[in-house]
C-alpha atoms as one frame of an Amber mdcrd trajectory, in Angstrom:
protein
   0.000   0.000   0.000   1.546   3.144  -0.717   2.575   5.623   2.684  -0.159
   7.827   1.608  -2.720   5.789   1.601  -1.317   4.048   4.904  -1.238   7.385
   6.180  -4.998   8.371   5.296  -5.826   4.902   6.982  -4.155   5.975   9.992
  -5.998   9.034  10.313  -9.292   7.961   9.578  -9.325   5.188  11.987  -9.177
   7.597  15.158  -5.597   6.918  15.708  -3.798   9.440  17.944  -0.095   8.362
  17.716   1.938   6.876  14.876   5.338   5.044  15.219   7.892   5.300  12.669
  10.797   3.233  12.411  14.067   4.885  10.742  14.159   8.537  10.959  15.459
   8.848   6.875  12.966  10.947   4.717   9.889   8.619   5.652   9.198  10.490
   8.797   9.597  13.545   7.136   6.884  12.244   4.044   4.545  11.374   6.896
   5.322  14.452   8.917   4.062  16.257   6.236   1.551  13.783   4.850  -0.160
  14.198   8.745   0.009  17.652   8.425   0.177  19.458   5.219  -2.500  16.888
   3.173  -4.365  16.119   6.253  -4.839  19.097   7.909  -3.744  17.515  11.367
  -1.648  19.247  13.944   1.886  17.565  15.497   1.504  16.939  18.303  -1.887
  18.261  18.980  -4.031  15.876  16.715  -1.423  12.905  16.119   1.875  12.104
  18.315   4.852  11.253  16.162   7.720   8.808  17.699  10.896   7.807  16.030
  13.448   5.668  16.063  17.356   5.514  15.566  17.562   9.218  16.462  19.364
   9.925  13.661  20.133  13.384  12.912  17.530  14.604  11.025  15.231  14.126
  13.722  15.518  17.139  15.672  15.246  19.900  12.873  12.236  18.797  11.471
   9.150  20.958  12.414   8.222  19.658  15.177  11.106  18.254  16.325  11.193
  14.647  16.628  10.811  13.100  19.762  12.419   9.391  18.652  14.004   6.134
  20.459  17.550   6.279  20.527  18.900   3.404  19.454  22.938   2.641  19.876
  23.608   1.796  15.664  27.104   2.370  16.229  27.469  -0.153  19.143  25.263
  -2.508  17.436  27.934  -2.023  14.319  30.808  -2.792  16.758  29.815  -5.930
  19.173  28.610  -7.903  15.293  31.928  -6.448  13.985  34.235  -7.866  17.515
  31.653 -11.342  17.106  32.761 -11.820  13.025  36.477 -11.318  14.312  35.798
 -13.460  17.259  34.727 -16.047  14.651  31.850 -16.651  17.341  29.016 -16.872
  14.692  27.995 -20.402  15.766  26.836 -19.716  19.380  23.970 -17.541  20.075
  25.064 -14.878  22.136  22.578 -11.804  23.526  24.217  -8.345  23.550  21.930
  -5.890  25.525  22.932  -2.277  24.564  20.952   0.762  26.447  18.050   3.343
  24.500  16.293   5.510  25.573  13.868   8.367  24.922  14.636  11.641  23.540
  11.759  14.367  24.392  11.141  16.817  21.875   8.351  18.274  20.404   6.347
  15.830  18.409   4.329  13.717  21.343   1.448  15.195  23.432   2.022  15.421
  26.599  -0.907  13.683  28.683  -0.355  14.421  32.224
């Protein structure tokens, strides 16, 4: 289905927060697909959350508020468990995110 259209769903179903995963020009499409096309206000209508917290995240209007997620730690424990050659036991890595508050979630309290 194309974003639009999953976007129009969205809004017509009564939802009042949408989840984005990667933070590359998708969020901003739907950003502005909420509230250019729609005619619905971030965050007063719809919350937008991201995820990665990459950098494009914080200049958008509003700014993102997103999931930080540690990419570059992710890169470097698969990178240390390829030189380890340590690909045939199953090994959980726990890295640390956490949420960045901007401007894009409704505050409820």
């Amino acid at each position: 289905m194309p974003l639009h259209l999953s976007v129009k769903q969205v809004i017509h179903s009564g939802c009042t927060a949408v989840w984005v995963t990667g933070e590359d020009m998708k969020v901003l499409e739907i950003n502005w697909l909420i509230q250019k096309l729609a005619g619905k206000r971030i965050p007063g209508d719809i919350s937008l959350l991201g995820f990665e917290n990459s950098g494009i995240s914080e200049f958008q209007p509003p700014s993102l508020s997103t999931i930080h997620c540690p990419l570059e730690e992710i890169g470097e424990q698969a990178v240390q468990m390829i030189l380890r050659d340590d690909l045939t036991t199953r090994t959980k890595v726990t890295l640390p995110a956490r949420l960045i508050e901007r401007n894009s979630v409704i505050d409820i309290n």
